[in-house]
C-alpha positions as CSV (number, residue, x, y, z in Angstrom):
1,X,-25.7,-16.7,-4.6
2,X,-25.3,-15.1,-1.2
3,X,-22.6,-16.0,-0.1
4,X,-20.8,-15.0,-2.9
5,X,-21.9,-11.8,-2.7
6,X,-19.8,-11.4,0.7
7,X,-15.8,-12.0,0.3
8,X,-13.6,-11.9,2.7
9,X,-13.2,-8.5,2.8
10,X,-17.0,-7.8,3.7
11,X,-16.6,-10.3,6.4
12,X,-13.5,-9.2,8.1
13,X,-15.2,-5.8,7.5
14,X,-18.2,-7.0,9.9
15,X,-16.6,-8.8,11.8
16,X,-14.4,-5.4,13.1
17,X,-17.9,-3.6,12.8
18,X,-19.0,-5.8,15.4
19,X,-16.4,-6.0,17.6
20,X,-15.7,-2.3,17.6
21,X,-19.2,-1.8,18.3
22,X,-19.6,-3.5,21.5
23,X,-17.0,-2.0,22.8
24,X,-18.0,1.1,22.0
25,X,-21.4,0.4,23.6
26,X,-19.8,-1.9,26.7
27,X,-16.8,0.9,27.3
28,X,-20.0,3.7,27.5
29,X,-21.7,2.0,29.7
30,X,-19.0,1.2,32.6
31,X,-17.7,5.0,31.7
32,X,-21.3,5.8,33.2
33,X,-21.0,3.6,36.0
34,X,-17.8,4.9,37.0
35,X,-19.0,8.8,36.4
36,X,-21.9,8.0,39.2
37,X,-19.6,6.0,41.5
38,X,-16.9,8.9,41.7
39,X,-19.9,12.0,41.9
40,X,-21.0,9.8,45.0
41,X,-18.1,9.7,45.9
42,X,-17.4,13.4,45.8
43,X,-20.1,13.7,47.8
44,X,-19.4,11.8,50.3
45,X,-16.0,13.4,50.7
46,X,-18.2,16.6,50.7
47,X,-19.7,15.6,53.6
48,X,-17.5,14.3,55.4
49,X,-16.1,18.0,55.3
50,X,-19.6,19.5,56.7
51,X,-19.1,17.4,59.7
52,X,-15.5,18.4,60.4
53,X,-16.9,21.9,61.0
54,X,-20.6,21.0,62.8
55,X,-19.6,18.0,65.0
56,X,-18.8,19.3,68.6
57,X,-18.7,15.6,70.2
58,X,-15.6,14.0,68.4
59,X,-17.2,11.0,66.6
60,X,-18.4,12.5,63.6
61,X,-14.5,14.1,63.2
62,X,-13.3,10.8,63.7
63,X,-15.5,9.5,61.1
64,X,-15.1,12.4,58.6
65,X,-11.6,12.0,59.1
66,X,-11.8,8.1,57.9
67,X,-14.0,9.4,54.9
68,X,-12.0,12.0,53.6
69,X,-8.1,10.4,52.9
70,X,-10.1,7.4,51.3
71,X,-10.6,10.1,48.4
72,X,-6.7,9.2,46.6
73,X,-7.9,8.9,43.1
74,X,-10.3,11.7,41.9
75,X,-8.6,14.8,41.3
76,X,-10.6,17.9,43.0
77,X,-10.1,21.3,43.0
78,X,-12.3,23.7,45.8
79,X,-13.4,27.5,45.3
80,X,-15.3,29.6,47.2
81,X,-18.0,31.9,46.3
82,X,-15.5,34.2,44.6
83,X,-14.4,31.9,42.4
84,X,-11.2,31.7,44.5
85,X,-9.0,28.4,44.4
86,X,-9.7,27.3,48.3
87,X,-7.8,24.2,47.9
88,X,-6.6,21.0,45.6
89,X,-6.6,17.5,46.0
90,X,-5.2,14.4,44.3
91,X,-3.5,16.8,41.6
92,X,0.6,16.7,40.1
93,X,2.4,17.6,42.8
94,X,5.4,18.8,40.6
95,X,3.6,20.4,38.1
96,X,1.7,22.2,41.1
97,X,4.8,23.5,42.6
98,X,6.1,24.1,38.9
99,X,3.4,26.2,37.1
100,X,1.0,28.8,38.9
101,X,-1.3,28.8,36.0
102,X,-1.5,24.8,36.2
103,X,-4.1,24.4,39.0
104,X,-6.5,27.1,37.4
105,X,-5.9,25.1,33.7
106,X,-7.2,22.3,35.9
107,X,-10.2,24.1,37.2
108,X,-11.3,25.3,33.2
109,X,-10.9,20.8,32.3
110,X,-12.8,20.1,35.5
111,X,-15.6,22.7,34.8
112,X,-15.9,21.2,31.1
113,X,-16.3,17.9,32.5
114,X,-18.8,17.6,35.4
115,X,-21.1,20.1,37.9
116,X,-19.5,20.8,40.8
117,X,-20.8,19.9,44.3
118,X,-21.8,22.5,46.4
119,X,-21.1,22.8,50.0
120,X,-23.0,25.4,51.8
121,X,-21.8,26.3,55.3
122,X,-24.3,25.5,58.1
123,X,-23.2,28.1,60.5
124,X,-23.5,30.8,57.7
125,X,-25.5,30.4,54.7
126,X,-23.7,33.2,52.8
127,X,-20.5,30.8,53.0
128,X,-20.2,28.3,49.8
129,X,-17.6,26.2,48.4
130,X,-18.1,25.1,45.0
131,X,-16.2,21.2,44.5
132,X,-15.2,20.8,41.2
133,X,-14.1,17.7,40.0
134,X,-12.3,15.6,36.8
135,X,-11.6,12.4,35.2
136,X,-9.7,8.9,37.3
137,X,-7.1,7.6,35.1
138,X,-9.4,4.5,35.3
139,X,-12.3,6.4,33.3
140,X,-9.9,7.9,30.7
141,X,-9.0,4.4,30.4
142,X,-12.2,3.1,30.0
143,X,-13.2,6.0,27.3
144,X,-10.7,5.9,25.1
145,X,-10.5,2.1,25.0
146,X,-12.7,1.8,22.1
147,X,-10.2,3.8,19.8
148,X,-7.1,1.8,21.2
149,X,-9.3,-1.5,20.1
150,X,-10.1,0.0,16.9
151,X,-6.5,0.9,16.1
152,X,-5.4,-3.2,16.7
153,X,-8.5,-4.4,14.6
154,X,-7.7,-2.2,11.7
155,X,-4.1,-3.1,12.3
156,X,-5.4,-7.0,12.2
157,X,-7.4,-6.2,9.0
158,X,-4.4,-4.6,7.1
159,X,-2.0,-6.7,7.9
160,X,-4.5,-9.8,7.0
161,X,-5.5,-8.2,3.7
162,X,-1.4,-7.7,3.2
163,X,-0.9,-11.9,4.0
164,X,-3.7,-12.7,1.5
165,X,-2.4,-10.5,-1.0
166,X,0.8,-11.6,-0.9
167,X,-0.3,-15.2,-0.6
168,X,-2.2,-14.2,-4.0
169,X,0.7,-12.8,-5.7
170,X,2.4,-15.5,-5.0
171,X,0.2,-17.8,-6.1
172,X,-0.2,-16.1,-9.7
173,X,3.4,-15.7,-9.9
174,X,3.6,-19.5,-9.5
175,X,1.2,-20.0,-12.0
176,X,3.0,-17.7,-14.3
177,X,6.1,-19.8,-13.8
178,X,4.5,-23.1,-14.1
179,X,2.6,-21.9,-17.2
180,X,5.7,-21.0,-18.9
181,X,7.8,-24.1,-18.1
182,X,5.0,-26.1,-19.6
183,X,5.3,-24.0,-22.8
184,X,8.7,-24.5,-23.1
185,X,8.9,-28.1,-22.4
186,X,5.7,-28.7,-24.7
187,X,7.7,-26.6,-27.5
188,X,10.6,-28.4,-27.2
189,X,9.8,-31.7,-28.7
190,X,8.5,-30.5,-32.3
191,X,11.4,-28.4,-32.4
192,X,14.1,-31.0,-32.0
193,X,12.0,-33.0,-34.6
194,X,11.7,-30.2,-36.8
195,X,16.0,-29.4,-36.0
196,X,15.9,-33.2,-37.8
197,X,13.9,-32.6,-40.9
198,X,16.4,-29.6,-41.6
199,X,19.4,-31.4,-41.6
200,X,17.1,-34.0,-44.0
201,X,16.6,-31.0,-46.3
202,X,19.9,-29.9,-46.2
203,X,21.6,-33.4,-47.8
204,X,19.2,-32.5,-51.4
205,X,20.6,-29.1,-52.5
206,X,17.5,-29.0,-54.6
207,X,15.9,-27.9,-51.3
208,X,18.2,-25.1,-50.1
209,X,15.8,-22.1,-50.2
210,X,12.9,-23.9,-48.6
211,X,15.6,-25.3,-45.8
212,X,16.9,-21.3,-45.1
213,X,13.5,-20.5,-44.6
214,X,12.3,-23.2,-42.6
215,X,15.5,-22.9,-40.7
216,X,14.7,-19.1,-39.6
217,X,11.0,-20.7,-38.6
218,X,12.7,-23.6,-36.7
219,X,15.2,-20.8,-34.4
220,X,12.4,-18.7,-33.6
221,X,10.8,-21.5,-32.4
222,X,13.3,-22.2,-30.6
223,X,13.9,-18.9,-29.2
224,X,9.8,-18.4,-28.1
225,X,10.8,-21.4,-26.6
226,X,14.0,-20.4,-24.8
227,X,12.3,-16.9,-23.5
228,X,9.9,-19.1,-22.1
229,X,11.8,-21.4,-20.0
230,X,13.7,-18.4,-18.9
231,X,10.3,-16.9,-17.6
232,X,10.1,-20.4,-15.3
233,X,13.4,-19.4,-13.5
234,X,14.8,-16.2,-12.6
235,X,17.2,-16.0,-15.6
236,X,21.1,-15.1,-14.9
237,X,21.9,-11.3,-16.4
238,X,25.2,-10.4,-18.3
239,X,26.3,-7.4,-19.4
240,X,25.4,-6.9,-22.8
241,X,25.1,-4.2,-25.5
242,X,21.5,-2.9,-25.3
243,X,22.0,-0.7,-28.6
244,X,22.9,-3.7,-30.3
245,X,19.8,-5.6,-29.2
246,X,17.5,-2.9,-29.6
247,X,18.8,-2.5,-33.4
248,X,18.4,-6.0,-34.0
249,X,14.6,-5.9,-32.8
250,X,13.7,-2.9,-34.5
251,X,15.0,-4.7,-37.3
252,X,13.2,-7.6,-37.4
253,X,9.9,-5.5,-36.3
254,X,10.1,-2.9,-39.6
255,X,10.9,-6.7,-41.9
256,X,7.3,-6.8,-40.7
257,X,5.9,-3.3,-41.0
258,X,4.2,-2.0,-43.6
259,X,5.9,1.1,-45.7
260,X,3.9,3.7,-44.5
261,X,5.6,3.0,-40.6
262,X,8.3,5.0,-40.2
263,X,11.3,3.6,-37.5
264,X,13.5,5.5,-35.8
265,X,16.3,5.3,-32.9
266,X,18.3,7.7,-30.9
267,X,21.5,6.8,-29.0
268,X,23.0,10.2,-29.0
269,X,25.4,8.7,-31.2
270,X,27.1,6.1,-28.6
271,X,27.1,2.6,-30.3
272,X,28.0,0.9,-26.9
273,X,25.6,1.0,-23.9
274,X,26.0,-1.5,-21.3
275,X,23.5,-2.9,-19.2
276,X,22.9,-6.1,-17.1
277,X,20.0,-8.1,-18.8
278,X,18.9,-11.5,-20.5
279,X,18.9,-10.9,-24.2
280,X,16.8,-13.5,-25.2
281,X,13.9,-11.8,-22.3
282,X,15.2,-8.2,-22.6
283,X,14.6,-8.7,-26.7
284,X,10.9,-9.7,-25.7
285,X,10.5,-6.6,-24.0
286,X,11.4,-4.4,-27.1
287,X,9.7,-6.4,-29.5
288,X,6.5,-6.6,-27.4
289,X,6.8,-3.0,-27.0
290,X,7.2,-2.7,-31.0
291,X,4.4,-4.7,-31.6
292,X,2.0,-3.1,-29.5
293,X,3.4,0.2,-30.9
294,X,2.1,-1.3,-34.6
295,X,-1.0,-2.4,-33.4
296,X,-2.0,1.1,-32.1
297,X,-1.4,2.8,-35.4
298,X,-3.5,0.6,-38.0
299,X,-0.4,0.4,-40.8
300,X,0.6,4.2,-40.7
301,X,2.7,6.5,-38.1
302,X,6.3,6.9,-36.6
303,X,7.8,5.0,-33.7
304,X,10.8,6.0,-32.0
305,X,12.9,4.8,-29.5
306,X,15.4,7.0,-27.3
307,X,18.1,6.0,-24.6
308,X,19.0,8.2,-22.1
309,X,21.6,7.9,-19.6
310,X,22.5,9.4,-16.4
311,X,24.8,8.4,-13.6
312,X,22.6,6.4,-12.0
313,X,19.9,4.8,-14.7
314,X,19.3,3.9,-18.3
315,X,16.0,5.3,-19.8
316,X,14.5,3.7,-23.0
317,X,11.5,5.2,-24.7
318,X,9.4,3.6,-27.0
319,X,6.8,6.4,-28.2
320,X,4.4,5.9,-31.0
321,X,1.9,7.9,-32.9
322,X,-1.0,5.7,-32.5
323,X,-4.5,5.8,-31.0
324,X,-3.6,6.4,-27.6
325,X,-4.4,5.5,-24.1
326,X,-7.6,7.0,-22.2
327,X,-6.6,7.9,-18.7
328,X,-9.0,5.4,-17.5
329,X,-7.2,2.4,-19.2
330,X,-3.5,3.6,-18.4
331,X,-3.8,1.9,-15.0
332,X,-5.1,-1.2,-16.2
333,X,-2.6,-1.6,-19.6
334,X,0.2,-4.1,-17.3
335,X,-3.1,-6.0,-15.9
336,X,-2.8,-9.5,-17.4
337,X,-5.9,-10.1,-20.1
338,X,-6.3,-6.6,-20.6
339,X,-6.9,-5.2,-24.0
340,X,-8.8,-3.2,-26.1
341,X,-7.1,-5.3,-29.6
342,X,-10.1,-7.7,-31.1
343,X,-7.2,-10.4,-30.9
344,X,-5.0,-11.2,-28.3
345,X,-5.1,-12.8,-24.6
346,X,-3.5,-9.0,-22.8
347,X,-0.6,-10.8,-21.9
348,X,2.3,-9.0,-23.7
349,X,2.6,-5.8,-21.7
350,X,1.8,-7.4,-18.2
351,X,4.7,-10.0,-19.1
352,X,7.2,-7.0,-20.3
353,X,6.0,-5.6,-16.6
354,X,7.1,-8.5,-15.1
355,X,10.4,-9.0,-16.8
356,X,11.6,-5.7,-16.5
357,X,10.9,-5.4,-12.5
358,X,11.6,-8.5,-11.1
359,X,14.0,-9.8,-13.2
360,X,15.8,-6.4,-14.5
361,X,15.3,-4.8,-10.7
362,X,14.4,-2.0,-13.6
363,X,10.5,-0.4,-14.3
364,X,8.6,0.0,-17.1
365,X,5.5,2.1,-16.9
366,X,3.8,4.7,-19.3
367,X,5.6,7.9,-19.4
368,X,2.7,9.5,-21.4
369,X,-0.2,8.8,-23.6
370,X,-3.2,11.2,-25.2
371,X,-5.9,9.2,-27.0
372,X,-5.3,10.5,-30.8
373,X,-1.7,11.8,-30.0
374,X,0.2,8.8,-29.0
375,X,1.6,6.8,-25.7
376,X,5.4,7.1,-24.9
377,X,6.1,3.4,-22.9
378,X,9.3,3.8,-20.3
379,X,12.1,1.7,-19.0
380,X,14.5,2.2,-16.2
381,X,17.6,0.2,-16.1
382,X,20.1,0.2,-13.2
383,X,24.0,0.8,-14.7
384,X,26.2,-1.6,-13.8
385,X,27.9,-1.3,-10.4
386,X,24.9,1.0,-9.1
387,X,23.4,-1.0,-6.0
């Protein structure tokens, strides 16, 4: 029970927490370490200066001297009492000799940054220099470490949750296709039994109603069964006439309407509009679109599909006058098992989804819905020749 509480999200989640945090904590404490070491340092090179001016015997110059060029890495800048820039050391060269304001932008960064040593003058007490001090590369380094760590974990995490997302994508898409060959295959051997007991009817003319109508059962059979095989395989498109096929399903969706539905289509008056698709899978788009269109208005209402065309795309709209969509559902309506229908596995949409954009390279989305009002469903079609 646990464990399942903790997916692998949570994990790599801690995992990053954990890491992120000891560095943070590990980086602090050598950035302390390394703050004492150089404002000892600083010191030292401090002085080393006080015995430059005391000594009167030589050694302690020679020493000082020894002391002070060791100093190459911590950048110092000196003032006197004044305030006055005395000297600079371990500074840009160039940008020194560039910009007069550099050095005293320097001093403001230094002051922020540490107290400055201060050298009082043994031979007059009235004398002070003030040492002030900044950052080694190696401690700006060490500080902002942390963040450069936590920029490659978070990297690591996205680009993991990417893998397994994909890999999971995959993985239902294979199902999807696996699912549907089965269908097909399991479809196929009734129907070619049933293609037999037809052409038995047929010889008895005594049975030619019941074999017209048995017929029409037997090729949509046959057809459910063909859409499905197509879903196994990435199906080849052909240019086709999509007013045609979009007259032909409306068709055979009113047959199967009640009276009080009222159908209508607009094609600004052009009977040919070509587009690349699979009719048998771009006809189960439409008529899935149709059917969830009747299902949404409880026996009564209007649907209406439009085409559109511009240079570049096809638009289809399929708008109903039915219940609606609530803003929370519209994000979830193309989500396999979805549904708000007593009846029904969700699949019809999501499968539409899928056949439209990654076998049409096209989209289908909802343009518009308002709970009471209606939904408007829309599909995108690349013309012919556009890349």
């Amino acid at each position: 029970m646990i464990a399942s509480l903790f997916n692998w999200r949570t994990g790599l989640a801690l995992i990053a927490i954990v890491i992120v945090s000891s560095s943070v904590f590990y980086s602090q404490y050598l950035a302390k370490k390394i703050i004492k070491e150089e404002r000892l340092r600083v010191e030292q090179w401090v002085e080393a200066a006080k015995l430059l001016v005391t000594d009167s015997t030589g050694v302690s110059t020679k020493l000082a001297s020894l002391i002070i060029p060791e100093n190459k890495t911590i950048p110092i800048i000196v003032t006197n009492e004044k305030g006055e820039i005395v000297t600079s050391a371990n500074l840009d060269s160039v940008k020194v000799a560039a910009d007069t304001g550099y050095v005293r932008a320097q001093l403001k960064q230094f002051r922020a940054q540490n107290i400055p040593v201060e050298w009082v003058n043994p031979l007059d007490s009235a004398e002070r220099d003030y040492y002030y001090y900044g950052h080694t590369q190696l401690l700006n380094e060490v500080q902002y470490f942390p963040l450069i760590q936590l920029l490659i974990v978070a990297l690591f995490i996205i680009i993991t949750i990417i893998t397994i997302s994909t890999r999971n994508k995959s993985t239902q898409n294979q199902v999807w296709a696996g699912m549907a060959k089965e269908t097909a295959h399991q479809l196929g051997t009734p129907i070619s039994s049933l293609e037999g007991w037809v052409e038995m009817l047929k010889e008895n003319r005594s049975n030619d109603s019941i074999t017209v109508e048995l017929k029409k059962d037997v090729d949509r059979l046959k057809l459910v069964s063909d859409r499905f095989g197509k879903i196994g395989s990435k199906p080849q498109l052909e240019l086709n006439n999509i007013v045609e096929e979009i007259e032909k399903m409306m068709e055979y969706v009113r047959k199967r309407a009640t009276g009080k539905v009222q159908f209508s289509f607009h094609h600004d008056d052009k009977q040919i509009i070509s587009a690349a698709i699979s009719p048998p899978l771009f006809d189960w788009v439409i008529e899935n679109l149709l059917k969830n269109a009747l299902d949404a208005m409880d026996g009564k209402g209007a649907i209406s599909i439009e085409i559109k065309e511009n240079p570049k795309d096809i638009y289809i709209d399929v708008a109903d006058t039915g219940k609606g969509i609530s803003a929370a559902n519209i994000s979830k309506v193309f989500k396999p098992g979805f549904t708000t229908k007593k009846r029904g596995w969700g699949l019809g949409l999501s499968l539409s989804k899928r056949i439209v954009e990654q076998f049409h390279n096209g989209k289908l989305f909802v343009k518009q819905s308002e709970p009471g009002k209606g939904t408007t469903f829309r599909i995108i079609l690349v013309k012919p020749g556009i890349s």
